[in-house]
C-alpha positions in Angstrom: 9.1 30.3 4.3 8.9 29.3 0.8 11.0 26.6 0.9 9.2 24.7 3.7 6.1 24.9 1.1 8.2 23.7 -1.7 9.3 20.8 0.9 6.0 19.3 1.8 4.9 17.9 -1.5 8.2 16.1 -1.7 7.9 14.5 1.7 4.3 13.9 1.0 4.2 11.9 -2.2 6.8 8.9 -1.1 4.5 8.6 2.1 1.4 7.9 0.1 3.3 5.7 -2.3 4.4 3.5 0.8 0.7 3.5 2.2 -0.4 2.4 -1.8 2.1 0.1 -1.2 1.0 -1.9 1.9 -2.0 -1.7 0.9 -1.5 -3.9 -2.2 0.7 -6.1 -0.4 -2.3 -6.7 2.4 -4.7 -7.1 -0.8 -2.2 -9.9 -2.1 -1.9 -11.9 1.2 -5.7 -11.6 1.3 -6.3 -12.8 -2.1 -3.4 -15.8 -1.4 -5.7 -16.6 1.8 -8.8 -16.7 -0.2 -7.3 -19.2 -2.6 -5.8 -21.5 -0.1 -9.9 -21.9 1.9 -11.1 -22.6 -1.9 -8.6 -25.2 -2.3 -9.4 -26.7 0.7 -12.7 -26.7 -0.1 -12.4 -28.1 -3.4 
C-alpha cells in the first residue's frame, strides 16, 4: 500500500504541468488573435 501513495504525486505533477501548459498555449493563440483584430483595425 505504501508504494501506491508514494506513486500518485509522481503521476500527479506531470498532469498539472501539461494542463499549465495548454493553458499558456490557448493564452498565446488568444493574445495572437487579439493582435491580428487591432491591426485590422488600425
Amino acid at each position: 500500500m505504501p508504494d501506491v501513495i508514494d506513486l500518485q504525486p509522481v503521476q500527479v505533477q506531470p498532469f498539472r504541468q501539461a494542463l499549465q501548459h495548454k493553458r499558456a498555449v490557448i493564452a498565446g493563440f488568444q493574445m495572437a488573435e487579439l493582435l491580428f483584430i487591432l491591426q485590422e483595425w488600425i
